[in-house]
SEROZA-452206 format. One record per residue: x, y, z of N, C-alpha, C in turn; residue in three letters. Coordinates in pm, whole numbers, padded with zeros to 5 digits, always signed. Atoms other than C-alpha are relative to their C-alpha. Example, Ala and Ser with C-alpha at 12.3 -4.5 7.8 and 13.67 -1.06 7.14 Angstrom:
+00089-00119+00000+01230-00450+00780+00090+00120+00000ala;-00082-00119-00006+01367-00106+00714-00077+00109+00073ser;
This chain:
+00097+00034-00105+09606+17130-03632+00076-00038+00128unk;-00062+00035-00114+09714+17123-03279+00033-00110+00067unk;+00045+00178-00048+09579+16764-03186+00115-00078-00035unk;-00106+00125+00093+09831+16623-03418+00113+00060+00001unk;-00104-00009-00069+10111+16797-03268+00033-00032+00176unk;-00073+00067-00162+10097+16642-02919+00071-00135-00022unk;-00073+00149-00005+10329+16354-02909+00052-00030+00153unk;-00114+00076-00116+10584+16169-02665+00084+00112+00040unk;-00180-00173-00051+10838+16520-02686-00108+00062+00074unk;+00126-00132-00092+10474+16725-02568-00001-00080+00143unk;-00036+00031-00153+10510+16491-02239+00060+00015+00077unk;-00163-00030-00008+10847+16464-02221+00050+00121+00053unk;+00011-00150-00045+10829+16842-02187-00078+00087+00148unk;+00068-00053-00072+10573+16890-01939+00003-00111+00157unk;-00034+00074-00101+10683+16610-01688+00134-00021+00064unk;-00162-00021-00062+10979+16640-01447+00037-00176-00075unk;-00079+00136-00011+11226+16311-01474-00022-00071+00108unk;+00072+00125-00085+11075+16023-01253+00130-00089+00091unk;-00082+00040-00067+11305+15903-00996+00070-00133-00078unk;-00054+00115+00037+11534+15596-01103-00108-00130-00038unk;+00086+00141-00036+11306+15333-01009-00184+00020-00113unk;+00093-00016+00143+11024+15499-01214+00004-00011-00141unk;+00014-00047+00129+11184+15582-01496+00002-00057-00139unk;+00062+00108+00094+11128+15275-01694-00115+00008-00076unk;+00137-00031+00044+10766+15311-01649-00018+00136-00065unk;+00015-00105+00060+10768+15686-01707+00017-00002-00146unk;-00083-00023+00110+10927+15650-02044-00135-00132-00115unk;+00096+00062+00117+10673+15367-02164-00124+00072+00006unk;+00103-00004+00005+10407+15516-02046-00056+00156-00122unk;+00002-00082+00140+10468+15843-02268+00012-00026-00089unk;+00008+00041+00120+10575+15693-02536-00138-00092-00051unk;+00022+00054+00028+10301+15497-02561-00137+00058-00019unk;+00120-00127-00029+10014+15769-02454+00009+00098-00079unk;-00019-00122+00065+10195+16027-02656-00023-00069-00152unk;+00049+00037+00117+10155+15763-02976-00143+00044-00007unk;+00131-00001+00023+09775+15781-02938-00080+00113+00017unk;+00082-00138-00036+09704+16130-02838-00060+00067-00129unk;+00048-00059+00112+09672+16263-03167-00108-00056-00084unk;+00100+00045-00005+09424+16027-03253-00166+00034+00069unk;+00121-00037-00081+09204+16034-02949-00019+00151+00062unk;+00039-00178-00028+09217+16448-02871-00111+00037-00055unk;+00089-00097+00097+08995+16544-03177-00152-00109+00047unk;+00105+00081-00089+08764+16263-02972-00107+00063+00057unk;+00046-00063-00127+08678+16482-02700+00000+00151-00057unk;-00032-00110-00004+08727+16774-02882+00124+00091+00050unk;-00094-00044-00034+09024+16870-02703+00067+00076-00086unk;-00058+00003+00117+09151+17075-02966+00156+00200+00020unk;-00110-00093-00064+09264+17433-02791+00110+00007+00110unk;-00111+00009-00058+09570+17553-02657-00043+00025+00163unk;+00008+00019-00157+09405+17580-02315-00095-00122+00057unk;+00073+00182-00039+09173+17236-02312+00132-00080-00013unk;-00079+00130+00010+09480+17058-02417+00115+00056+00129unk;-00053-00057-00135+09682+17250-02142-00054-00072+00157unk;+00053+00045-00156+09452+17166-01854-00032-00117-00033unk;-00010+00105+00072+09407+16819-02039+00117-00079+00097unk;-00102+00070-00039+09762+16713-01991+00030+00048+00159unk;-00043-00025-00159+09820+16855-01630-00084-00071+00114unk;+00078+00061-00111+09534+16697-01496+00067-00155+00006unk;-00060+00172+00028+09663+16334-01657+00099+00010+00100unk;-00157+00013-00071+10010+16459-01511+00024-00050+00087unk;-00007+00003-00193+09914+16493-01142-00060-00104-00028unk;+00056+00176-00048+09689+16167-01141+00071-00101-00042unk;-00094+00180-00011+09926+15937-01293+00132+00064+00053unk;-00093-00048-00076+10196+16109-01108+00117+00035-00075unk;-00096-00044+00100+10411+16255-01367+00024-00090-00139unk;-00011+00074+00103+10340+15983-01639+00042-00158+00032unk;-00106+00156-00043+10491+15675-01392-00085-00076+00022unk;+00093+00078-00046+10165+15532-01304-00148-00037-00064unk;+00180+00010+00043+09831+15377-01504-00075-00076+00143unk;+00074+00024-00139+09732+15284-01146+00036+00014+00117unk;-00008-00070-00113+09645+15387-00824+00063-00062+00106unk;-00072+00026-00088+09925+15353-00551-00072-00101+00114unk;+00074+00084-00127+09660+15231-00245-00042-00106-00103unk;+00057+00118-00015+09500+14936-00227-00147+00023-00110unk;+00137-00016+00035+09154+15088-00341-00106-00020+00132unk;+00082+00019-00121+09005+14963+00018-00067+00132+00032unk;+00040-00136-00063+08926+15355+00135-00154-00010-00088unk;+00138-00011+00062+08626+15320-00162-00070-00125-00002unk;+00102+00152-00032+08490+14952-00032-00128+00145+00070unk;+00080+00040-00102+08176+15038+00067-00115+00162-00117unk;-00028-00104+00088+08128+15371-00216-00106+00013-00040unk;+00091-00004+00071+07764+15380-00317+00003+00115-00076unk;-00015-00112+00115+07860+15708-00504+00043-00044-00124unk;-00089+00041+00086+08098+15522-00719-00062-00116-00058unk;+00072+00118+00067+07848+15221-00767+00091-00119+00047unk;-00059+00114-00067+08066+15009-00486-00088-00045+00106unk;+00113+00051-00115+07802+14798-00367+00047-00118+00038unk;-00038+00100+00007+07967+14484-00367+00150-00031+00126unk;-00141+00031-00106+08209+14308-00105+00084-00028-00121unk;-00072-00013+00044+08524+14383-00253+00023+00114-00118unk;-00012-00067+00117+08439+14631-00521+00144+00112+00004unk;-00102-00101-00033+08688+14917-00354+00114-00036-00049unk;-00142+00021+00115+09011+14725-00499-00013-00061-00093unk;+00042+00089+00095+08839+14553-00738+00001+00114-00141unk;+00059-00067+00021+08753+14878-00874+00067+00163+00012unk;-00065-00177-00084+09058+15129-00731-00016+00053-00195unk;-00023-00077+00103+09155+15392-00992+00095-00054-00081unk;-00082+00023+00073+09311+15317-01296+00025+00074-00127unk;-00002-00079+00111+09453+15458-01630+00073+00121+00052unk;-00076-00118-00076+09627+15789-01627-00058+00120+00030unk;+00072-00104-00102+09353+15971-01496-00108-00060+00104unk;+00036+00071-00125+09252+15704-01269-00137+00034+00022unk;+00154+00026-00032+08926+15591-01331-00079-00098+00097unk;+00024+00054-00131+08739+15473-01040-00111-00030+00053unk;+00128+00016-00020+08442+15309-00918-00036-00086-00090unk;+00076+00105+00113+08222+14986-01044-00086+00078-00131unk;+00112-00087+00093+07967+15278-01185+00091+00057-00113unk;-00049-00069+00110+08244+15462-01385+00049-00132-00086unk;-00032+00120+00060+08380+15110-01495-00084-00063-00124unk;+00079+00047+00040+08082+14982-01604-00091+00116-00117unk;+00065-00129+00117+07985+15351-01787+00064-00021-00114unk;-00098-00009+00143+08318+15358-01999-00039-00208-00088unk;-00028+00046+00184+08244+15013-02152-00128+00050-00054unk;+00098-00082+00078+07911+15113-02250+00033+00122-00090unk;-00040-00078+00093+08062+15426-02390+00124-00080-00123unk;-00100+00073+00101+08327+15240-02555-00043-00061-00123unk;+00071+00041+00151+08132+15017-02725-00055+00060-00076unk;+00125-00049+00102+07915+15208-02864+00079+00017-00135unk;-00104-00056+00058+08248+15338-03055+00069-00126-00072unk;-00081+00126+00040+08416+14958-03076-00096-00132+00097unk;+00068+00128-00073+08173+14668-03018+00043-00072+00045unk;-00037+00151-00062+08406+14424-02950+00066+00066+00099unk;-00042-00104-00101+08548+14703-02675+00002-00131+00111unk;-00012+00078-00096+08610+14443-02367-00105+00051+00117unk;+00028+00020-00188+08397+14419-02017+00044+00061+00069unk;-00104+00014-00052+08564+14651-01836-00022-00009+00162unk;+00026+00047-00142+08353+14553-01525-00052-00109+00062unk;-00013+00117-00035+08373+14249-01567+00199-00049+00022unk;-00186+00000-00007+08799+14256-01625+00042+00139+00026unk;-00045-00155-00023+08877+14623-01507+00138-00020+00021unk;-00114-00037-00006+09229+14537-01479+00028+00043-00169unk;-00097-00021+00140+09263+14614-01852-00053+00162-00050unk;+00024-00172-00033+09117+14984-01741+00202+00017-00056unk;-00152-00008+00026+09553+14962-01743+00070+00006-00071unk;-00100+00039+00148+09683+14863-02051-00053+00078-00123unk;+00090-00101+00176+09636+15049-02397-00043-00089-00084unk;+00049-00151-00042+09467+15149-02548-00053+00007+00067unk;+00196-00060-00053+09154+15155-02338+00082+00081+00129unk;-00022-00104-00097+09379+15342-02059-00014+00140-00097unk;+00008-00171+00067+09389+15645-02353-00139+00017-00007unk;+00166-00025-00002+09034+15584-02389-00065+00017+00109unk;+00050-00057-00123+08943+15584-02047+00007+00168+00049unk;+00043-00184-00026+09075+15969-02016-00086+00051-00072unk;+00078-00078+00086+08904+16053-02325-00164+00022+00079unk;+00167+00021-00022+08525+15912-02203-00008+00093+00137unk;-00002-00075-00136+08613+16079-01859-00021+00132-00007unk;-00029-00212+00034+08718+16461-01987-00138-00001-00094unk;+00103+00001+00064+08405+16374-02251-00193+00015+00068unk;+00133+00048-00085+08125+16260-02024+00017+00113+00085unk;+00013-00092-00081+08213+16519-01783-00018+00186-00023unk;+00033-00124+00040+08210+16812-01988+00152+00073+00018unk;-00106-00096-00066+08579+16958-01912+00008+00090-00017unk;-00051-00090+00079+08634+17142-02222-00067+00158+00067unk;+00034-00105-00030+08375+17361-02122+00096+00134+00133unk;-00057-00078-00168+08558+17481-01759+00129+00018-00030unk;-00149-00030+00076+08923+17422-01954-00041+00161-00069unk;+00010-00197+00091+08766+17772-02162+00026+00077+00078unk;+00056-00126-00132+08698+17949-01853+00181+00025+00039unk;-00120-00040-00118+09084+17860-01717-00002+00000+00110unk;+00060-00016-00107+08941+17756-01408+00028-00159+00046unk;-00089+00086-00004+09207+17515-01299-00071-00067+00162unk;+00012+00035-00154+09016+17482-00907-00164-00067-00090unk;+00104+00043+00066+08660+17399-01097+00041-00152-00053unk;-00042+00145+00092+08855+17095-01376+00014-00075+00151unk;-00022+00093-00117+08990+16956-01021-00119-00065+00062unk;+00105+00062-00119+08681+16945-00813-00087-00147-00150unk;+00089+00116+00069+08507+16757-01115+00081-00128-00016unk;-00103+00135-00026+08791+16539-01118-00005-00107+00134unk;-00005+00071-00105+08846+16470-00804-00055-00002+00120unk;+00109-00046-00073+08571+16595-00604+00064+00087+00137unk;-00031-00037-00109+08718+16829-00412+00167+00093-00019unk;-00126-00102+00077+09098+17062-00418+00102-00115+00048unk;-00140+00112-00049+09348+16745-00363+00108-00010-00093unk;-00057+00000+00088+09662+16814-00504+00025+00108-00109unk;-00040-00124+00041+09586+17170-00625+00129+00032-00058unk;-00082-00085-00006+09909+17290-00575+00073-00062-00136unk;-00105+00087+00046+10085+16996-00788-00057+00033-00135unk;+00083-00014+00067+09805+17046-01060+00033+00143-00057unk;-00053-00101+00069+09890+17388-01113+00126+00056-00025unk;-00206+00020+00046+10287+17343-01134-00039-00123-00110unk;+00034+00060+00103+10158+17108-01407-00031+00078-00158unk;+00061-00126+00058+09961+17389-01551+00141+00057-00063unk;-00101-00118+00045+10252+17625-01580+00093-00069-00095unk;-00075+00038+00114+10451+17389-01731-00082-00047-00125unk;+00061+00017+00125+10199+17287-01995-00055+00111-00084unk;+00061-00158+00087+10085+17639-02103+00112-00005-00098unk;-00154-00014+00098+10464+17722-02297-00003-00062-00052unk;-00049+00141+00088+10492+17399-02414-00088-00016-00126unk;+00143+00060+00092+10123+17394-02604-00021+00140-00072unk;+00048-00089+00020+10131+17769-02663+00074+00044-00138unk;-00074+00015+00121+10463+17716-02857-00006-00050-00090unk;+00012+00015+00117+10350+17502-03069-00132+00054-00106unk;+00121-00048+00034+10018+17651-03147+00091+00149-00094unk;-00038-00127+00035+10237+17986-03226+00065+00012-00084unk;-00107+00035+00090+10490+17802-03442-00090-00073-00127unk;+00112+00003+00100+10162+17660-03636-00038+00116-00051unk;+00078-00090+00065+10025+17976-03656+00113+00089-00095unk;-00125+00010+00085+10391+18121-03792+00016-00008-00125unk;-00019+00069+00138+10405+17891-04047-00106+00014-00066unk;+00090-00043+00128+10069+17997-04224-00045+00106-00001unk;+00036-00086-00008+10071+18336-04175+00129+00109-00041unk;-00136-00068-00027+10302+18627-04230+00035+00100+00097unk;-00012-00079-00083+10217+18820-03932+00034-00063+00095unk;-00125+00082-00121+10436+18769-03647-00081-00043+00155unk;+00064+00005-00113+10269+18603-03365+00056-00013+00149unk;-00047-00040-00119+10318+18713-02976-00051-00115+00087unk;+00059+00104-00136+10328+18459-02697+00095+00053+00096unk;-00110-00027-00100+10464+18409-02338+00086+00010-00047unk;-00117+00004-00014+10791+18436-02287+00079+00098-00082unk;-00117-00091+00094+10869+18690-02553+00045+00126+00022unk;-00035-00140-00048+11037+19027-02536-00004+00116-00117unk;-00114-00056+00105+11099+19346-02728-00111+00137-00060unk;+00107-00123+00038+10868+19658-02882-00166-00092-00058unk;+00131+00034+00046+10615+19485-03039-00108-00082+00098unk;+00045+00007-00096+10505+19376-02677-00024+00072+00069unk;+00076-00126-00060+10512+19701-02560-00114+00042-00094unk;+00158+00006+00098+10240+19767-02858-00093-00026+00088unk;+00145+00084-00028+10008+19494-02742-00033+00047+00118unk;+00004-00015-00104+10062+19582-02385-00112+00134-00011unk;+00048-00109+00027+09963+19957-02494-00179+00017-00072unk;+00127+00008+00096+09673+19880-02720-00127-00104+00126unk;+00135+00055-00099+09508+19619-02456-00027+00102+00141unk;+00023-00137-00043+09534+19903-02234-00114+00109-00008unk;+00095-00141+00054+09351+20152-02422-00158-00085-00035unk;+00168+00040+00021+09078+19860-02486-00030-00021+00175unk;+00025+00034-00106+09084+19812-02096+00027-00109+00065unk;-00034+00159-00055+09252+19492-02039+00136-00025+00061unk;-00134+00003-00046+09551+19562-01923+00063+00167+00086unk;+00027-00100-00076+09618+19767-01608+00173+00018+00039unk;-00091+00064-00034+10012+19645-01577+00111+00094-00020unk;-00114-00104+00094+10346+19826-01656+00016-00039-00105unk;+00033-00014+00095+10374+19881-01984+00180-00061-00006unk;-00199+00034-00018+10763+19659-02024+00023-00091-00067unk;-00073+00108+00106+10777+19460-02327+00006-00139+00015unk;-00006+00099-00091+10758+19166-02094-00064-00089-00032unk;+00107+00081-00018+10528+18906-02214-00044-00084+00087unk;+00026+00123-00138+10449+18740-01883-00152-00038+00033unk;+00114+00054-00005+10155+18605-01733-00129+00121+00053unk;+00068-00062-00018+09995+18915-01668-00068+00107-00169unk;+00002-00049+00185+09969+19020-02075-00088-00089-00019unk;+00103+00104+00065+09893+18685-02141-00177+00021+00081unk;+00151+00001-00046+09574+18705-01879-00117+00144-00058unk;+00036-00106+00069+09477+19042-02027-00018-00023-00142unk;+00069+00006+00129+09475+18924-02340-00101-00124-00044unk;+00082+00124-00054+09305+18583-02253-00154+00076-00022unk;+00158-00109-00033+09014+18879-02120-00048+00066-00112unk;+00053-00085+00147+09022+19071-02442-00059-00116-00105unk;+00035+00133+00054+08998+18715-02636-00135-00063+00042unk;+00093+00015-00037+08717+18616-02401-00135+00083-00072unk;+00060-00091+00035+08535+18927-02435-00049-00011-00164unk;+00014-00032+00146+08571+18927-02826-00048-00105-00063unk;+00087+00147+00025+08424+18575-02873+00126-00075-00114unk;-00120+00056+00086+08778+18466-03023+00034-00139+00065unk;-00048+00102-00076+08936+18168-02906+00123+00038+00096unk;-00064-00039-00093+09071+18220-02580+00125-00079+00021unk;-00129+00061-00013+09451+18093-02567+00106+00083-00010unk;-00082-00139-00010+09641+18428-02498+00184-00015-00062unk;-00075-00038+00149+09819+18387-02834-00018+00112-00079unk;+00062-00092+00069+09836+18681-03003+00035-00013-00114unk;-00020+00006+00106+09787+18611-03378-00080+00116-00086unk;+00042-00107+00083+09650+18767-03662-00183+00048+00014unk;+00086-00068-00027+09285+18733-03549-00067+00082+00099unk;+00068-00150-00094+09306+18948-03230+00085+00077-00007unk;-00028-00097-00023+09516+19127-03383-00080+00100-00097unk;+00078-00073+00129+09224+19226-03653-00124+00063+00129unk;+00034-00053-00138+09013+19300-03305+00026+00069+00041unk;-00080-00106-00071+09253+19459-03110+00016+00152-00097unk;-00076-00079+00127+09378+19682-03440-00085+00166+00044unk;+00046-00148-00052+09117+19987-03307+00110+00082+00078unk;-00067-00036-00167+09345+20027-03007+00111+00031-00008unk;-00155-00034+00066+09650+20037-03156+00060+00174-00078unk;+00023-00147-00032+09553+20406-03263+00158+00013-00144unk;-00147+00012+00144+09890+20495-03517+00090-00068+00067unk;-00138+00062-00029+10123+20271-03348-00043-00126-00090unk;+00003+00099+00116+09977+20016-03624+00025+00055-00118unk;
């Protein structure tokens, strides 16, 4: 199960090295996020190699590579926030973002404990004490109720990395950083999904990064189903993978442009005698 291969190394992997002065925090804050992930993933459902992809990249960019369960400003910019349920003098830093996807606002404050409890009665206040939005667990729980309540998974299917943002953060802030997040979390989640699938199968499964004939195949065969318009070069790059993402889509498989044994029982028409 995938869930229960994210750890502290699946961070570790997908986050540059945090300047000096960070890298204290960086180092607890994975280790300490990457203990509980496998727990709280199968929460939210999070369970594919492209929800847990756009999952961790979003955490990435908002806590800023893993160095931060709270938000740099002050919080002042959202005094005054009736979107956010800042009706109150002072709510804006009372109330900034916190956790490592920087939850924000008296209204979202005051949602997650309600959701919480429901889960753990004795769950704390957290708008009455929102500084402990910060500390674990309830910072792992705060992403969960966030990516949960909002629906992510659904728009994580699609791969629709400008969509997860705006619901995030209302709007494209940080794009660019968000999808250099992306790229590094695809490989990282795809490998182990491929090295699961590997190990209980005996057919050889194709991901990025690989090379060699049996990529010219797939290349050839998604081709002939129409999914692939590309040079035909053994190459597994990101234009295979999105072609086969489309064929995966299309075929009501689970879209994570892995190629295992069940698109390759799909695909297998297309393949013509080169199977």
């Amino acid at each position: 199960m995938l869930t229960s291969r994210i750890t502290a190394s699946t961070l570790k992997a997908i986050a540059p090295i945090a300047p000096k002065l960070k890298a204290a925090a960086q180092a607890d804050i994975i280790q300490k996020f990457g203990d509980l992930l496998p727990s709280l993933l199968p929460v939210a459902d999070i369970s594919s190699a492209l929800r847990v992809s756009h999952f961790l990249a979003q955490v990435a960019h908002e806590s800023d590579g893993f160095c931060t369960l709270e938000e740099y400003a002050s919080g002042a910019a959202y005094e005054g926030r009736a979107d956010l349920g800042n009706t109150q003098t002072g709510d804006g830093k009372r109330f900034k973002g916190r956790g490592p996807i920087q939850l924000t606002g008296r209204a979202n404050y005051r949602a997650f404990t309600i959701w919480m409890r429901a889960r753990a009665p004795k769950a704390p206040d957290f708008e009455t004490s929102p500084e402990l939005v910060a500390t674990w667990p309830w910072a792992g729980w705060a992403v969960i109720f966030f990516w949960q309540t909002k629906k992510l998974n659904a728009v994580a299917d699609r791969d629709d990395l400008v969509a997860v943002t705006k619901i995030i953060n209302g709007g494209r802030n940080g794009l660019d950083d968000r999808a250099r997040f992306l790229a590094r979390a695809k490989p990282v989640i795809q490998t182990l999904v491929a090295d699961a699938l590997s190990a209980e199968q005996d057919f050889p499964v194709l991901r990025r990064g690989m090379r060699g004939e049996p990529v010219d195949r797939l290349q050839s065969a998604l081709r002939s189903a129409g999914f692939y318009f590309l040079t035909i070069d053994g190459d597994f790059g990101p234009g295979t993978e999105g072609a086969l993402m489309g064929f995966q889509r299309a075929n009501g498989l689970v879209v994570d442009g892995i190629f295992g044994s069940k698109s390759f029982a799909a695909l297998q028409p297309y393949f013509g005698e080169q199977a």
